[in-house]
C-alpha positions as CSV (number, residue, x, y, z in Angstrom):
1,X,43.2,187.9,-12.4
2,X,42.4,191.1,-11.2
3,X,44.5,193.4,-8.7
4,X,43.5,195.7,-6.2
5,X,45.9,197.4,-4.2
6,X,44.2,199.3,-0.7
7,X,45.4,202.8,0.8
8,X,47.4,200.8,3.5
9,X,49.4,199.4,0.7
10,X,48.3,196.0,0.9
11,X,48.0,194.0,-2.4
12,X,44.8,191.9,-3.0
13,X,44.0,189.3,-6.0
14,X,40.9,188.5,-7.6
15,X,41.4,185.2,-9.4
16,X,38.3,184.2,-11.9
17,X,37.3,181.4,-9.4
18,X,35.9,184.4,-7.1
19,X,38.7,183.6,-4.4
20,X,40.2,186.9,-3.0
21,X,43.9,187.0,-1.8
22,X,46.5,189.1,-0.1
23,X,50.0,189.8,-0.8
24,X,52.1,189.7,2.1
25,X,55.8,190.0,2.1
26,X,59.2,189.8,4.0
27,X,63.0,189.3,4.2
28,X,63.0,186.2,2.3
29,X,59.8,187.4,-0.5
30,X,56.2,187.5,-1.5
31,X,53.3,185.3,-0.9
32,X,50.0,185.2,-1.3
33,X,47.6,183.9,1.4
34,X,43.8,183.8,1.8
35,X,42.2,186.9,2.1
36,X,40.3,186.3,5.8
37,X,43.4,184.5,7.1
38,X,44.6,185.8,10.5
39,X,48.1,184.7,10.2
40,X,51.0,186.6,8.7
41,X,53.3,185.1,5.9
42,X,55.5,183.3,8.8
43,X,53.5,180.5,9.5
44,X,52.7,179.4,5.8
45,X,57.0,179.5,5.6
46,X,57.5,177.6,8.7
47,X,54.4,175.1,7.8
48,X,56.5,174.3,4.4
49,X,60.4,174.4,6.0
50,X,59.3,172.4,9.3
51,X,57.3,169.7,8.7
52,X,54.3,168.8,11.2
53,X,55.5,164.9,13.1
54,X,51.6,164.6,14.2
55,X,52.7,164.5,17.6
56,X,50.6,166.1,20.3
57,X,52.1,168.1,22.9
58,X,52.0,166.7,26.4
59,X,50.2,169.1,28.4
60,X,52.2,168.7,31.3
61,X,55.0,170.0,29.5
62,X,52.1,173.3,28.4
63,X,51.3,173.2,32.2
64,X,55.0,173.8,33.3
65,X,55.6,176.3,30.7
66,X,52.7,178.3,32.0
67,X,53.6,177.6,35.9
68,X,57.5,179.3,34.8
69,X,55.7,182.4,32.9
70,X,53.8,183.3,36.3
71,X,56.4,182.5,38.4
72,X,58.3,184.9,35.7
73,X,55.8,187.5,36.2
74,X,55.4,187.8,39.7
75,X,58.8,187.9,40.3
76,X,59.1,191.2,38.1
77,X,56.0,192.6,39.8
78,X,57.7,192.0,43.3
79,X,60.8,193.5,42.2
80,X,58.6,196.2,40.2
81,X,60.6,195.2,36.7
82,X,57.5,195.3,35.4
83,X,55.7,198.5,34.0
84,X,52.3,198.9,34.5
85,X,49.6,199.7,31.9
């Protein structure tokens, strides 16, 4: 296992097999995830401490939730809450 740590800090491990990965860390520790992964260390935690059901999402209730954010957002536009970039 080799190390090699990059100017931003990051940590990266070379294990023998030729796989490459990063260190990442937070409140609760360290962990190591694929290099090329686009995900931070939260979603490996919440993977292992909330179980998956298999159940799909109904995508009326994805449809509604994306019919309250507009409604959300042009309400703040209208009442100029919103700062424009």
């Amino acid at each position: 296992m080799f190390l090699l740590i990059v100017a931003d800090g990051t940590l990266f491990v070379l294990f023998p097999s030729g796989e490459i990965m990063r260190e990442e860390k937070d409140s609760l520790g360290r962990e190591l995830l694929p290099e090329d992964a686009v995900f931070w260390i939260h979603a490996p935690r919440s993977s292992a401490n909330f179980p998956s059901s298999g159940e799909k999402i109904n995508p009326e209730f994805i449809k509604t939730c994306f019919m309250m954010k507009k409604a959300a957002a042009v309400t703040n536009c209208k009442m100029q809450f919103a700062v424009a970039s």
